[in-house]
C-alpha positions as a Markdown table, in Angstrom:
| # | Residue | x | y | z |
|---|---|---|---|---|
| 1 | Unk | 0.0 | 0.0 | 0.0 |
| 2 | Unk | 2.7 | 2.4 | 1.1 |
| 3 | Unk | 4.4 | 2.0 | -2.8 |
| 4 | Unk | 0.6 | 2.9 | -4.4 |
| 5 | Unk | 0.5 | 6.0 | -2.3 |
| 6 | Unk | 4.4 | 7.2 | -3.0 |
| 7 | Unk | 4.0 | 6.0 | -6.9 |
| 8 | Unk | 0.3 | 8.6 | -6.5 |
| 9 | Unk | 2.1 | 11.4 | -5.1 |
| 10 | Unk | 5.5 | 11.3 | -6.9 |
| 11 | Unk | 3.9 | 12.6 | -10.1 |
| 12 | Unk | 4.6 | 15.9 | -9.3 |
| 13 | Unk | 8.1 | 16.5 | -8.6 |
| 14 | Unk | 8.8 | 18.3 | -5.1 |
| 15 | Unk | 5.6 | 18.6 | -4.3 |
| 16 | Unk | 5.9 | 16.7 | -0.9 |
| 17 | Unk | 9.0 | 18.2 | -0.2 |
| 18 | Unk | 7.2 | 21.8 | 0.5 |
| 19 | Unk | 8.1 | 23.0 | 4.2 |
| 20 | Unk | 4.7 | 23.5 | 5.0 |
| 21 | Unk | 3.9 | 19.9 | 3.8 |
| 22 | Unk | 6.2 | 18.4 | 5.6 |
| 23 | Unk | 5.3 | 20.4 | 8.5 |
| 24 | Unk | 1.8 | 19.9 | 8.7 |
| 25 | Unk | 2.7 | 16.4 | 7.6 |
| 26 | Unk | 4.8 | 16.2 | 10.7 |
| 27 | Unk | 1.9 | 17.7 | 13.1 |
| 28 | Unk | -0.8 | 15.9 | 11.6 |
| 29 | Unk | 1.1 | 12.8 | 12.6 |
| 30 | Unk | 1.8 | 13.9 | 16.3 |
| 31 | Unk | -1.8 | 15.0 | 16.4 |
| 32 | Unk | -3.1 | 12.3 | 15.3 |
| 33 | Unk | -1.0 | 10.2 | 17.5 |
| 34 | Unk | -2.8 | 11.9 | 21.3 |
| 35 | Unk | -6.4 | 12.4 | 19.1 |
| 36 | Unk | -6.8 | 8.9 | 18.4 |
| 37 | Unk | -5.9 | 8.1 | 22.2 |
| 38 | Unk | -8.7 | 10.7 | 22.8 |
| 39 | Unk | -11.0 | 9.4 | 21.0 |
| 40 | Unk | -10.7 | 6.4 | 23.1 |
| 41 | Unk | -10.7 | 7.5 | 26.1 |
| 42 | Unk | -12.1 | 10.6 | 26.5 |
| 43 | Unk | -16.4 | 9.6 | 26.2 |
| 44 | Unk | -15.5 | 6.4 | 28.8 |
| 45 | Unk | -13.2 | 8.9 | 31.2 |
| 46 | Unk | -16.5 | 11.2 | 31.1 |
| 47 | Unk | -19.3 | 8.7 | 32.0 |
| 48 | Unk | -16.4 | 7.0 | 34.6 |
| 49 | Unk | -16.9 | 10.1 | 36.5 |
| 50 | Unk | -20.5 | 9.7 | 36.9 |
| 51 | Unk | -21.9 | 11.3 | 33.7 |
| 52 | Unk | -24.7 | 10.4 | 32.2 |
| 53 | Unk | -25.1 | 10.2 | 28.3 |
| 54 | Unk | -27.1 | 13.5 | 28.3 |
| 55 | Unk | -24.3 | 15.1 | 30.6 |
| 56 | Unk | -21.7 | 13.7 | 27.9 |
| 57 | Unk | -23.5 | 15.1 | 25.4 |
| 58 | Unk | -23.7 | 18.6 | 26.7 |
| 59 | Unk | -20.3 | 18.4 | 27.1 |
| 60 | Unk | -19.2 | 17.3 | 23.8 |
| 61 | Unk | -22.0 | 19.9 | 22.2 |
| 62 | Unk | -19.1 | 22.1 | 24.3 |
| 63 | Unk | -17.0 | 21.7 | 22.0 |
| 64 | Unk | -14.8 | 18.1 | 20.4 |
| 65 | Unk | -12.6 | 17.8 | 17.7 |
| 66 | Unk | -14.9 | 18.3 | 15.2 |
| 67 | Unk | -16.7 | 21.6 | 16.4 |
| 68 | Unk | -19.2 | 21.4 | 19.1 |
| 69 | Unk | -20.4 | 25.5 | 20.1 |
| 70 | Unk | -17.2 | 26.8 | 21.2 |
| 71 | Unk | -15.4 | 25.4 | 17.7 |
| 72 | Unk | -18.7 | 27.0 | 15.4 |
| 73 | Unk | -18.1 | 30.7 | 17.4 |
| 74 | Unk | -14.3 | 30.8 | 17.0 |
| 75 | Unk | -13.3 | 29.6 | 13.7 |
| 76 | Unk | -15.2 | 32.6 | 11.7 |
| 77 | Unk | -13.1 | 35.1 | 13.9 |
| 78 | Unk | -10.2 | 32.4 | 13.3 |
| 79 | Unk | -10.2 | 32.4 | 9.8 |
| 80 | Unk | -10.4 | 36.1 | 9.5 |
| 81 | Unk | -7.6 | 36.9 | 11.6 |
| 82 | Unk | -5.7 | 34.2 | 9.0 |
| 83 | Unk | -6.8 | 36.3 | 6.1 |
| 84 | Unk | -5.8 | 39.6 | 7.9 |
| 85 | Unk | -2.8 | 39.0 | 10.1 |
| 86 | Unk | -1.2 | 35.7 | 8.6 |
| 87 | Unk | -1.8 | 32.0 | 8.5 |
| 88 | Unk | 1.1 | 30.7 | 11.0 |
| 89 | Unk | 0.2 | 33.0 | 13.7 |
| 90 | Unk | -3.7 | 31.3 | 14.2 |
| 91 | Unk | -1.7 | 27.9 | 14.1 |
| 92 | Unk | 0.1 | 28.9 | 17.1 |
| 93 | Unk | -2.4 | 30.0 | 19.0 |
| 94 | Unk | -4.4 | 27.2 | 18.2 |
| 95 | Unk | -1.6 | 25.4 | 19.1 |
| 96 | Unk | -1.7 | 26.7 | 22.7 |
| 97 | Unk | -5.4 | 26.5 | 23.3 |
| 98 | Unk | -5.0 | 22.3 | 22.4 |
| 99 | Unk | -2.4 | 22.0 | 25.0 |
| 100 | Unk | -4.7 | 24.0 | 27.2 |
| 101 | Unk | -7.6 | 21.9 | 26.6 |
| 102 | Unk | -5.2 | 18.7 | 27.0 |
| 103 | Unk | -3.8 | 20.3 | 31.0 |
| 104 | Unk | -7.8 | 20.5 | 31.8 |
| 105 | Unk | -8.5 | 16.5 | 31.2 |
| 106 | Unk | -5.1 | 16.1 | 32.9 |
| 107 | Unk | -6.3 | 17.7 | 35.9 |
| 108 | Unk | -9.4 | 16.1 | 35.5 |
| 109 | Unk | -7.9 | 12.8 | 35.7 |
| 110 | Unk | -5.7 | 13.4 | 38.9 |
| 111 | Unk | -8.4 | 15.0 | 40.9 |
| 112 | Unk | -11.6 | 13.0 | 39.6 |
| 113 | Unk | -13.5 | 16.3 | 39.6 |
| 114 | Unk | -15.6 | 16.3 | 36.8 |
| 115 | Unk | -16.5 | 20.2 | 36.7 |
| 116 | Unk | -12.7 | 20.3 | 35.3 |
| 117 | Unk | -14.3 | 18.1 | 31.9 |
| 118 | Unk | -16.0 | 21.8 | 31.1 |
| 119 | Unk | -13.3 | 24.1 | 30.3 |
| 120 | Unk | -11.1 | 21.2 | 28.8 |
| 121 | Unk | -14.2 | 20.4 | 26.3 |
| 122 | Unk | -14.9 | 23.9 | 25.3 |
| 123 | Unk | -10.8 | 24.7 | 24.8 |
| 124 | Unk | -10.9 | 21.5 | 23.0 |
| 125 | Unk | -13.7 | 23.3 | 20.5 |
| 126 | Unk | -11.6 | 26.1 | 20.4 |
| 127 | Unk | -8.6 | 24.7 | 19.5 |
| 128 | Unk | -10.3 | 24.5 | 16.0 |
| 129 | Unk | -9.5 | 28.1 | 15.4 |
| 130 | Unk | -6.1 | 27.2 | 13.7 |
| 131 | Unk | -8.2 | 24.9 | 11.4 |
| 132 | Unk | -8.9 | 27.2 | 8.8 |
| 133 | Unk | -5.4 | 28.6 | 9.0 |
| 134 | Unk | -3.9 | 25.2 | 8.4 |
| 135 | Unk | -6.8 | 24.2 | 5.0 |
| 136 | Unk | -6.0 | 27.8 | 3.0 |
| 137 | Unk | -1.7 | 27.3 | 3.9 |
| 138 | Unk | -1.9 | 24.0 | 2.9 |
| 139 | Unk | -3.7 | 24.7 | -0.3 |
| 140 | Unk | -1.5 | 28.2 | -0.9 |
| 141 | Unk | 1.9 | 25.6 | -0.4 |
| 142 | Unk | 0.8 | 24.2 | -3.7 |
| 143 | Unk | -0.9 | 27.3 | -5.3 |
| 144 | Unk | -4.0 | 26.4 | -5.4 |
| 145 | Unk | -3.9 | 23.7 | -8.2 |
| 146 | Unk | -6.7 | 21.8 | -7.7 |
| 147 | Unk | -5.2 | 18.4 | -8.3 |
| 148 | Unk | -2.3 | 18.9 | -6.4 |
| 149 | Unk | -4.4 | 20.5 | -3.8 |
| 150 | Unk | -6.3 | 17.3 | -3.4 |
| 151 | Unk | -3.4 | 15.5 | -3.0 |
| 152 | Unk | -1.6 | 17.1 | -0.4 |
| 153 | Unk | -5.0 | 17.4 | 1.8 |
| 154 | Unk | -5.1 | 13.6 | 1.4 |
| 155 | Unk | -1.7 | 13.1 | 1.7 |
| 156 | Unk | -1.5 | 15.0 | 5.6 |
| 157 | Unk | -4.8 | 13.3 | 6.2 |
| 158 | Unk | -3.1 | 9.8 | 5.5 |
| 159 | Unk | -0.2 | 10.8 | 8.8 |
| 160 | Unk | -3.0 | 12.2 | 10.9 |
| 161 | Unk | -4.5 | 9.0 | 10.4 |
| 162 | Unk | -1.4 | 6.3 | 10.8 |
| 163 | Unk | -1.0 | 6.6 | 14.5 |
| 164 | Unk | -4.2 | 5.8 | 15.6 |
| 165 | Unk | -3.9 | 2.4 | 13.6 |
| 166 | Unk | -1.8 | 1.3 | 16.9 |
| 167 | Unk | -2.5 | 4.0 | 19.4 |
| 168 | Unk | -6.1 | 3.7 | 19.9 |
| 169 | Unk | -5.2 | 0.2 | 21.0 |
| 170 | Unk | -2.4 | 1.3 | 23.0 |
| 171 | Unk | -4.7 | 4.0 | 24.9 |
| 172 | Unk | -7.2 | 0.9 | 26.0 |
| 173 | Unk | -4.5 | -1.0 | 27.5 |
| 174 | Unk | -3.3 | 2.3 | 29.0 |
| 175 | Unk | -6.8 | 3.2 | 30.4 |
| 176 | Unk | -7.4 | -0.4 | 32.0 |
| 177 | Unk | -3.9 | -0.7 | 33.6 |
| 178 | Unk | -2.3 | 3.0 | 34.9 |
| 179 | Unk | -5.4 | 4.9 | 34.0 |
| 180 | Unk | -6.8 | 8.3 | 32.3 |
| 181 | Unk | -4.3 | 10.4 | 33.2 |
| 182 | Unk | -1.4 | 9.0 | 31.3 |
| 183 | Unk | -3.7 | 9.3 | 28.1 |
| 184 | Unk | -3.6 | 13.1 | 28.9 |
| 185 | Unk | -0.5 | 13.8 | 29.6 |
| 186 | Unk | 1.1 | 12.3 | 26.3 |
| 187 | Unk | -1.1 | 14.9 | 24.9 |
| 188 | Unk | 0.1 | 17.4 | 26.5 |
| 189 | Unk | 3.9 | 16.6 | 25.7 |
| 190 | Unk | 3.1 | 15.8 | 21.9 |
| 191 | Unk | 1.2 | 18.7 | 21.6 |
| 192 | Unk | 3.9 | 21.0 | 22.8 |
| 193 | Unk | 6.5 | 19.4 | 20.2 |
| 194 | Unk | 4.1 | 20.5 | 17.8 |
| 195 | Unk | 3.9 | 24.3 | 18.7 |
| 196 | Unk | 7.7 | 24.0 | 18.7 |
| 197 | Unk | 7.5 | 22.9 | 15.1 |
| 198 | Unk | 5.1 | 25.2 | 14.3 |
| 199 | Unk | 7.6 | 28.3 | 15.9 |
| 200 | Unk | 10.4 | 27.3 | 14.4 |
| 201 | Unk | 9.8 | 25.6 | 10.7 |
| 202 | Unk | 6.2 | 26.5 | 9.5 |
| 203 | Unk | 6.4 | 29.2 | 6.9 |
| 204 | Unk | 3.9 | 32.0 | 6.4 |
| 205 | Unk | 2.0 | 32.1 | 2.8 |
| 206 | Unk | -0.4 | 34.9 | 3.6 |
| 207 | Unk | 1.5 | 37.9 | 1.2 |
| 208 | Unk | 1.5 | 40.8 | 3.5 |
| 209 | Unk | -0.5 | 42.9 | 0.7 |
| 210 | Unk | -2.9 | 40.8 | 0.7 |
| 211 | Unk | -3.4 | 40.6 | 4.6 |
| 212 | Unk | -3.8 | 44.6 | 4.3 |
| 213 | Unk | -6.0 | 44.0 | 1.3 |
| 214 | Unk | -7.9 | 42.0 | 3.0 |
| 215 | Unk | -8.2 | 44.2 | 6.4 |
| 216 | Unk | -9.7 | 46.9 | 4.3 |
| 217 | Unk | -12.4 | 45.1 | 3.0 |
| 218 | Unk | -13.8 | 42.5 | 5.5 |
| 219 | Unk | -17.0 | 43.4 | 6.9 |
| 220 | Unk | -18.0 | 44.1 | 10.7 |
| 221 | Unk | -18.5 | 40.9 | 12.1 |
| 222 | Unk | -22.2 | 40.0 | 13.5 |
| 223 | Unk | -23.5 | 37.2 | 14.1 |
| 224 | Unk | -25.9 | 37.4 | 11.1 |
| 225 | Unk | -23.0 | 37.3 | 8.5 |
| 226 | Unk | -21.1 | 34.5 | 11.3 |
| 227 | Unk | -24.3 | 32.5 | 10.5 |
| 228 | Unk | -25.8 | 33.5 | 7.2 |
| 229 | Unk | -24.5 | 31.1 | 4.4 |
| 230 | Unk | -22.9 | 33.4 | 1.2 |
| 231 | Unk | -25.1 | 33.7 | -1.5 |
| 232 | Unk | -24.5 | 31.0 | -4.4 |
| 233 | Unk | -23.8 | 28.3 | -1.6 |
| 234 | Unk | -26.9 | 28.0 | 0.5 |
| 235 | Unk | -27.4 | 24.7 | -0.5 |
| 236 | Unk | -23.5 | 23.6 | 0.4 |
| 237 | Unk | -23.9 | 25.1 | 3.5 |
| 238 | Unk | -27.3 | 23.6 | 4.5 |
| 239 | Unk | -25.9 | 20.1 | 2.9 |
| 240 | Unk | -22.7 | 19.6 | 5.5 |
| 241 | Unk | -25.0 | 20.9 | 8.4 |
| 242 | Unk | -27.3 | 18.5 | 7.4 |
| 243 | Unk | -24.9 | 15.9 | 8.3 |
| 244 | Unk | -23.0 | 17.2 | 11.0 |
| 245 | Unk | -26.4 | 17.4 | 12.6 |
| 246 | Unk | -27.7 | 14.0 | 12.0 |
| 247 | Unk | -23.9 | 12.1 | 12.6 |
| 248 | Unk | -23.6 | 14.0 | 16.1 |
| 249 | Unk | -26.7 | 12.7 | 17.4 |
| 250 | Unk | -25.0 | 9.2 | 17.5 |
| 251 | Unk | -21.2 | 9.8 | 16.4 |
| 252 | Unk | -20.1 | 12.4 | 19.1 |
| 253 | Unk | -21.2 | 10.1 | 21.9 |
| 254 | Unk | -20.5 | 6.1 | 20.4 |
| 255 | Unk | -18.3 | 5.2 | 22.4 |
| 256 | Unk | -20.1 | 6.7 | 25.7 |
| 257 | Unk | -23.1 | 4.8 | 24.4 |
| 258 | Unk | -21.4 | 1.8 | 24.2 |
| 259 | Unk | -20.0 | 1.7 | 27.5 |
| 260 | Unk | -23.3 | 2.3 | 28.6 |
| 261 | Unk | -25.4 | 0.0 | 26.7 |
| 262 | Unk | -23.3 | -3.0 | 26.4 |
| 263 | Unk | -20.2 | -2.1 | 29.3 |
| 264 | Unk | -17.2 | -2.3 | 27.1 |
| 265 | Unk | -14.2 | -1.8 | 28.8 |
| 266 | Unk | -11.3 | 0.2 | 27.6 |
| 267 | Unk | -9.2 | -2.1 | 25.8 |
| 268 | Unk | -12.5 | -3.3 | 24.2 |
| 269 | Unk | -13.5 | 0.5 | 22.8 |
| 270 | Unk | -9.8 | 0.7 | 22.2 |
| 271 | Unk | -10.2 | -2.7 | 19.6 |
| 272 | Unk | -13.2 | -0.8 | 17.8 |
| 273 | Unk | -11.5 | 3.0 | 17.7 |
| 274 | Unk | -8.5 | 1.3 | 16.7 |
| 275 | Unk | -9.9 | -1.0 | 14.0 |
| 276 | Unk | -11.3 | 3.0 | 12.6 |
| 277 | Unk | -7.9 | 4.2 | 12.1 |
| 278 | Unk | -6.6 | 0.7 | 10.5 |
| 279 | Unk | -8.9 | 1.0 | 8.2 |
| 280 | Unk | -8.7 | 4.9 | 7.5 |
| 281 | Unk | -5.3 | 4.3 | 6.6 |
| 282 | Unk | -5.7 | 1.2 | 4.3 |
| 283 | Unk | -8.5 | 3.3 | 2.9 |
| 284 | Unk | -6.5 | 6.6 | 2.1 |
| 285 | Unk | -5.2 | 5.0 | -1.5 |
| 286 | Unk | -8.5 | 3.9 | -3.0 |
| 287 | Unk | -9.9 | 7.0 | -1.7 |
| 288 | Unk | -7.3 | 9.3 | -2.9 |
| 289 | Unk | -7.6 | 7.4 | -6.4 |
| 290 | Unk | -11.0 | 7.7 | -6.0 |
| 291 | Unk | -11.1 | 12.0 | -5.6 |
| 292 | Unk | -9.0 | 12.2 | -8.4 |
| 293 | Unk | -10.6 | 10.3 | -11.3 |
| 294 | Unk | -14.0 | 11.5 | -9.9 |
| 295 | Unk | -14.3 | 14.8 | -8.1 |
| 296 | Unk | -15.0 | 15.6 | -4.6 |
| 297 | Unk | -18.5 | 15.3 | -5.0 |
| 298 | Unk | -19.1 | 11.8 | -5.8 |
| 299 | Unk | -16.5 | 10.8 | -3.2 |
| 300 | Unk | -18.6 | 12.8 | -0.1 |
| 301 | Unk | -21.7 | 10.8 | -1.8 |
| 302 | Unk | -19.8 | 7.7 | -1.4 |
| 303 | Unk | -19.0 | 8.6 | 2.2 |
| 304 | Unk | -22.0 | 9.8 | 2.9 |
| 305 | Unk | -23.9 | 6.6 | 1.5 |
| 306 | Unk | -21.1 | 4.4 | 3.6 |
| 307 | Unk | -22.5 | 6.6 | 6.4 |
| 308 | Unk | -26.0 | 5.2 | 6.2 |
| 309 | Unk | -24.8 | 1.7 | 5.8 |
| 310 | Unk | -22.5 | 2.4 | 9.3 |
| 311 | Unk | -25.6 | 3.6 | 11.5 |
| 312 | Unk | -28.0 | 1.0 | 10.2 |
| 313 | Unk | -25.3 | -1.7 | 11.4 |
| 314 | Unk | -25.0 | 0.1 | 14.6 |
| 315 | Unk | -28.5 | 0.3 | 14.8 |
| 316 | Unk | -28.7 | -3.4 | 14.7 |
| 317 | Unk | -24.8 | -4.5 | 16.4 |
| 318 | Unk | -25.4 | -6.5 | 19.7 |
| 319 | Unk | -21.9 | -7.7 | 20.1 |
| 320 | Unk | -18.1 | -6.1 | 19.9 |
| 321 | Unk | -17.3 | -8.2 | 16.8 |
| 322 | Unk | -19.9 | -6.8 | 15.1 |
| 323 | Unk | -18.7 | -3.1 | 16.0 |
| 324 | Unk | -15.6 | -3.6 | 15.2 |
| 325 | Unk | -16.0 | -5.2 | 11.2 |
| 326 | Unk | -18.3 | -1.8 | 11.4 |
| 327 | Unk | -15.2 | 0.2 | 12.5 |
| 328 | Unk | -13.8 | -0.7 | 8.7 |
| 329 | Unk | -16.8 | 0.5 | 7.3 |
| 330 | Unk | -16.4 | 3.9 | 9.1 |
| 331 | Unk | -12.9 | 3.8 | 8.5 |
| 332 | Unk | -13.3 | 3.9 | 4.8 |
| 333 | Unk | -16.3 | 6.6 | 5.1 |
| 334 | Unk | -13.7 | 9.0 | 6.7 |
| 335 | Unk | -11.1 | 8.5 | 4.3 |
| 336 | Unk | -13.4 | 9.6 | 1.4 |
| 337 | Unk | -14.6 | 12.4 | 3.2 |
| 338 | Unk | -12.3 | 14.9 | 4.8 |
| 339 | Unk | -9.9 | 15.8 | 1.7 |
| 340 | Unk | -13.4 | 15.9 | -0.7 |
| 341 | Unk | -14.7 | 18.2 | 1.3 |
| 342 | Unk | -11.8 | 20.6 | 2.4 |
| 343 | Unk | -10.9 | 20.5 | -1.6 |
| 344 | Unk | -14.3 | 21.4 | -2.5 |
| 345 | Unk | -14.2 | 24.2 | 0.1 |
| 346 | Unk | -10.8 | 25.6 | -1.1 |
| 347 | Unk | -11.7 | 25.2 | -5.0 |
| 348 | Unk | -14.8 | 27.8 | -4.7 |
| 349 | Unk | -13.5 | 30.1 | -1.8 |
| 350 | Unk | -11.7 | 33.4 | -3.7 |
| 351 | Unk | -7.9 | 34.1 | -3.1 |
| 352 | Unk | -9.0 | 36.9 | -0.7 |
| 353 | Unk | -11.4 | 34.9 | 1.9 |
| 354 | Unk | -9.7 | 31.2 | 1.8 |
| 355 | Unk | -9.2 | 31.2 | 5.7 |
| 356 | Unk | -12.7 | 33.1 | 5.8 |
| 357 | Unk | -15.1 | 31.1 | 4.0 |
| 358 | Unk | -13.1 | 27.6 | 5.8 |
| 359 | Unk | -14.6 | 29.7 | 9.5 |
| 360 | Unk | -17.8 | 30.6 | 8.0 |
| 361 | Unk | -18.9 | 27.0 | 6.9 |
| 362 | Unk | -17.3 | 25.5 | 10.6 |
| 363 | Unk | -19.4 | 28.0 | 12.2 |
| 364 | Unk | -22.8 | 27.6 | 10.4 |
| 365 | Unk | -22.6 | 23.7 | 10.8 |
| 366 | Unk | -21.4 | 23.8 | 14.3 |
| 367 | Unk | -24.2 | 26.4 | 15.6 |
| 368 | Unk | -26.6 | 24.2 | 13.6 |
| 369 | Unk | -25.3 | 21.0 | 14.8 |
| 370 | Unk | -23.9 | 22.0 | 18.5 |
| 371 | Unk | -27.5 | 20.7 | 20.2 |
| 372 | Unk | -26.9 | 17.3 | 18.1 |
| 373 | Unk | -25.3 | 15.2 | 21.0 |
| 374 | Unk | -27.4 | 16.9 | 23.9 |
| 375 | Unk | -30.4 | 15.4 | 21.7 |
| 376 | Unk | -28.8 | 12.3 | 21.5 |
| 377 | Unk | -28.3 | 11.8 | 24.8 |
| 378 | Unk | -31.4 | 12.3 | 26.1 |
| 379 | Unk | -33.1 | 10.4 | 23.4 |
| 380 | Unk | -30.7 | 7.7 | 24.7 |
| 381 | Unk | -31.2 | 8.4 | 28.3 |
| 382 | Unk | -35.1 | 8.1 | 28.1 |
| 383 | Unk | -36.1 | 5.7 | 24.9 |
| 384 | Unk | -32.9 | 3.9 | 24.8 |
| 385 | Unk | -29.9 | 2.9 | 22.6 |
| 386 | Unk | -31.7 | 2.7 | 19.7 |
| 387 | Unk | -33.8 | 5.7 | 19.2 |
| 388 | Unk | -30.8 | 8.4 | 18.6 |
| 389 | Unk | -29.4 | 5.9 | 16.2 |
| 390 | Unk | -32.8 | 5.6 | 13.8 |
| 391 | Unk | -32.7 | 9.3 | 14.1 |
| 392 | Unk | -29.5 | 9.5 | 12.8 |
| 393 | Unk | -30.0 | 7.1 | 9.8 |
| 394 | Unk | -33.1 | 9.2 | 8.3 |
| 395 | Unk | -30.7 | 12.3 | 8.8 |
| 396 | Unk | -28.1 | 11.4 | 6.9 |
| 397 | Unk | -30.2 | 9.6 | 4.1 |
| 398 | Unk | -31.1 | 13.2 | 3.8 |
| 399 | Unk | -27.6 | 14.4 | 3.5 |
| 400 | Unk | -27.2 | 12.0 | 1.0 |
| 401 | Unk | -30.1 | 13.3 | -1.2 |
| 402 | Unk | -28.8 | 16.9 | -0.4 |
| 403 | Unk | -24.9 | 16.3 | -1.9 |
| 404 | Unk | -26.7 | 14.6 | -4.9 |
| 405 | Unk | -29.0 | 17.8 | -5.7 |
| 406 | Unk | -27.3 | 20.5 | -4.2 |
| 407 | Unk | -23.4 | 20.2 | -4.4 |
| 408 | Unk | -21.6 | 21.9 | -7.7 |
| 409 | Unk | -20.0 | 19.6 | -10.1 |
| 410 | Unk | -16.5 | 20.2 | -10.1 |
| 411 | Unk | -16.6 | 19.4 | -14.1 |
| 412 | Unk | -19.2 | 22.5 | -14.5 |
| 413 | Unk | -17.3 | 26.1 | -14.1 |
| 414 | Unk | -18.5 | 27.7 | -10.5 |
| 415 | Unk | -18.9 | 30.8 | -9.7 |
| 416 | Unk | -16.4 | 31.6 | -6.9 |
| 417 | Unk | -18.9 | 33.9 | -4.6 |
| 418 | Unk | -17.3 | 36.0 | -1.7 |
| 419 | Unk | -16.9 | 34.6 | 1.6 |
């Protein structure tokens, strides 16, 4: 596998020898080391403390790794300030709101106070401000060429993803024999190697002209224009809240639900998170070979159709085995999805607004789909497993139907609207 992807990405000579690449290569893989530990950990650590799912879902409506309410607020002012005063310096910060986030679980975890779980989920949301910071200087490392853009999104997806092909099995093991703490406070060292990386090697692409063109024009911020989708792109915005909403109902609390429902312990939620990552990684060649020959938008309808298949199995899933072979399915879902939809996002945002329109759409689908695992939790907490998990299915056949109708064709020219 690892010759198909090198043989993929060596068509275009020096390309993955950019700095910035290799930086946010470098990160991604560091990141993705402590997140896929997180993502084992994290839902179990909260309901060990007493939480129901309803409590784990207000906090992960909080903020997560994926948005949440803190992640929707502060990634349109994020991806302004990266328009207006440079890419690198949001990364930083963002940088130093993870490790943070990271010190609060840590705490957490030595005192057993669960009030400490609040500011470490909504730092964790906003920790999401460097995100559109690090899509528009990854896509500016390569000037914007679309193909070449989809390649290096898939390629620092593909390290964010390899750690977690070992480490969420590692963090199980961790969890069930020293305990939670140690999970936090390897993210709190890896983490700080990665603001030291981002100090000393990351490279601004943000021209200063442009940073002043851009301070001129941007518009006061309110929360109408935060919220209020640009015109030409209604329908992409509604689409991707559409299925952030529906996903988060069952997605942001799985693994919470599962140690509720069926009483995994953590090296068993560590087998199914970890089983996710294998198969994210095997999955990042088809899926890259995939967004090329077809376009971003069949590959999010291919995700988003895996998607369906995912929650009916879970809907039905009685035993680990089962949830683990669904793990692969998932797997494979997430490998078609993030670079499709952070290439689509790049292609139509205008040179002046990349880092802008990237905050815009984080914030109208996280303020839209925020409530989503507060929702699920109760549903959970009063009709049972099952009922967030139907709810979720009809959702995001609706998502499906929506990236069918509503997404642009990347073969038909777009009109690039402002962000």
């Amino acid at each position: 596998m690892s010759r198909g992807i090198g043989s993929l990405y060596r068509y275009s000579s020096g390309l993955l020898m950019h700095g910035n690449v290799r930086v946010l290569a470098l990160t991604g893989l560091l990141t993705g080391t402590y997140v896929s530990m997180l993502n084992t950990a994290l839902q179990p650590f909260a309901v060990s403390l007493g939480l129901g799912l309803t409590s784990l879902g207000f906090m992960q409506a909080l903020g997560n790794r994926v948005g949440g309410f803190s992640g929707a607020i502060i990634q349109p002012f994020a991806g302004r300030l990266a328009d207006t005063h440079g890419r690198r310096k949001v990364i930083v910060g963002g940088s130093l709101v993870s490790i943070s986030s990271m010190a609060s679980f840590l705490a957490a975890a030595i005192t057993n106070a669960w009030p400490l779980l609040i500011p470490g989920f909504l730092l964790l949301g906003f920790s999401l401000l460097s995100s559109p910071a690090s899509q528009a200087i990854l896509a500016e490392s390569v000037r914007m060429e679309p193909r070449k853009m989809r390649i290096v999104f898939s390629w620092v997806f593909f390290f964010n993803s390899i750690p977690g092909a070992v480490m969420a099995f590692v963090a199980g093991v961790i969890v069930d024999t020293i305990g939670y703490y140690l999970v936090f406070a390897l993210a709190v060292a890896l983490e700080s190697v990665n603001l030291l990386l981002y100090l000393t090697r990351l490279g601004e692409t943000r021209e200063s002209s442009l940073r002043g063109e851009a301070r001129r024009d941007a518009p006061t911020l309110t929360l109408r224009n935060v919220i209020e989708p640009p015109k030409g792109l209604r329908g992409f915005f509604a689409t991707f809240a559409t299925d952030a909403f529906s996903f988060g109902m069952t997605g942001s609390i799985i693994y919470g639900m599962m140690v509720k429902q069926f009483g995994y312990s953590g090296t068993e939620v560590g087998l199914v998170v970890g089983t996710l990552y294998l198969a994210v990684v095997a999955a990042q060649y088809p899926a890259a070979r995939i967004l090329l020959r077809f376009g971003s938008k069949k590959s999010l309808a291919l995700s988003e159709f895996l998607s369906v298949l995912l929650l009916v199995g879970w809907n039905v899933s009685t035993s680990l085995p089962y949830f683990i072979l669904l793990s692969v399915l998932f797997g494979v879902a997430i490998a078609a999805w993030v670079p499709a939809q952070q290439s689509m996002l790049m292609a139509l945002a205008p040179p002046e607004g990349r880092g802008a329109l990237a905050g815009k759409l984080a914030a109208f689908t996280g303020l839209i789909a925020f409530p989503a695992p507060i929702l699920g939790g109760f549903l959970f907490d009063t009709l049972g497993y099952h009922a967030p998990v139907t709810l979720s299915v009809v959702g995001i056949a609706l998502a499906l139907s929506m990236i069918i109708r509503l997404l642009p064709d990347e073969r038909e020219r777009v009109r690039q609207p402002a962000a």
